[in-house]
C-alpha positions in Angstrom: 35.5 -60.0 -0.2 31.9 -59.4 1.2 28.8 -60.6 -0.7 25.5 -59.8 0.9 27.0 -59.8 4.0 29.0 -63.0 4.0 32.8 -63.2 4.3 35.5 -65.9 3.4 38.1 -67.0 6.4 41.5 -66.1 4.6 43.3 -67.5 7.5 42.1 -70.8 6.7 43.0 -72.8 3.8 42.4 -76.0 1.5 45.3 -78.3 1.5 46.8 -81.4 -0.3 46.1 -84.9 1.3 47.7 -88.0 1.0 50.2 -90.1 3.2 49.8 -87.1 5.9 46.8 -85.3 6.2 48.0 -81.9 5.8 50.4 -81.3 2.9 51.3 -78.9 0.0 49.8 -77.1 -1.7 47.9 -75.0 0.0 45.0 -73.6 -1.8 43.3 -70.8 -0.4 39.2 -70.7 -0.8 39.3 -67.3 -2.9 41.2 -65.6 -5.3 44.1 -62.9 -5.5 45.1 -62.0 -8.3 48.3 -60.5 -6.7 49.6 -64.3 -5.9 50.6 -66.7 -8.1 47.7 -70.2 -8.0 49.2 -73.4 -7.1 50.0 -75.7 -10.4 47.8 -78.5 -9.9 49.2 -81.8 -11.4 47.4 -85.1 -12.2 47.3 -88.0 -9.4 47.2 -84.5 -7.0 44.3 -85.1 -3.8 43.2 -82.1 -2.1 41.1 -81.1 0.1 38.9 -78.0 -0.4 37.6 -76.8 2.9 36.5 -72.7 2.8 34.7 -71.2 5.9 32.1 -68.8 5.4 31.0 -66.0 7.5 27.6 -64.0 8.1 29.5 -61.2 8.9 33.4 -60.3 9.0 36.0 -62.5 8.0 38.2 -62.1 11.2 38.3 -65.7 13.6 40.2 -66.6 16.7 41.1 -69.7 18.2 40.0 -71.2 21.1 42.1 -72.0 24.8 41.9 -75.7 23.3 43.8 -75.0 20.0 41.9 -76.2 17.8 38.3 -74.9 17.6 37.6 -71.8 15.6 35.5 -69.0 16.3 34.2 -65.8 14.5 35.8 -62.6 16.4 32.4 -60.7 15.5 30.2 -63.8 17.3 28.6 -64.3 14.1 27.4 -67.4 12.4 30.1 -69.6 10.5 29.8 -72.5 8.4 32.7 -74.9 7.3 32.2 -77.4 4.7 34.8 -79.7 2.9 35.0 -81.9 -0.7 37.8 -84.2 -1.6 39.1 -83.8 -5.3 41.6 -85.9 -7.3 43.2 -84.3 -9.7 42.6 -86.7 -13.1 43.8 -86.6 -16.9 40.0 -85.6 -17.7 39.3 -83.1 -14.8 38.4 -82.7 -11.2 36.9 -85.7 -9.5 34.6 -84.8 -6.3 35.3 -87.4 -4.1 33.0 -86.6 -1.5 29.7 -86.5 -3.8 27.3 -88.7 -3.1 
């Protein structure tokens, strides 16, 4: 999806956090209707971490494996919030 010019990394997704730092489910940082959403269930943690593009959504990774870069050279920005999952909603860990 491309909204005045910006693009979403699909490659990249949100992910549960607890006693690892990277565990199920993954939730990716737009929609498709075409795949079944993960069931989110209270006392869930995850961490919501979309990358946003000023131009197409294609990235590569870098010689050191880890650091991410926009195929196009384009500008990219990567934010993330922490959210519990509670009995009366989403609580944003991360907000100030």
């Amino acid at each position: 999806m491309v909204v005045k010019g910006f693009t979403v990394v699909r490659e990249m997704v949100g992910h549960g956090i607890g006693t690892s730092m990277h565990e199920e489910p993954q939730v990716p940082n737009y929609v498709d209707r075409r795949n079944e959403n993960p069931r989110l269930k209270e006392g869930m943690v995850l961490a919501i971490e979309p990358m946003v593009n000023a131009g197409k959504p294609e990235i590569r990774i870098l010689s050191d494996r880890w650091t991410a870069v926009t195929q196009d050279g384009s500008c990219s920005a990567h934010f993330e919030h922490s959210v519990a999952v509670t009995s009366h909603g989403p609580w944003v860990l991360t907000r100030p």
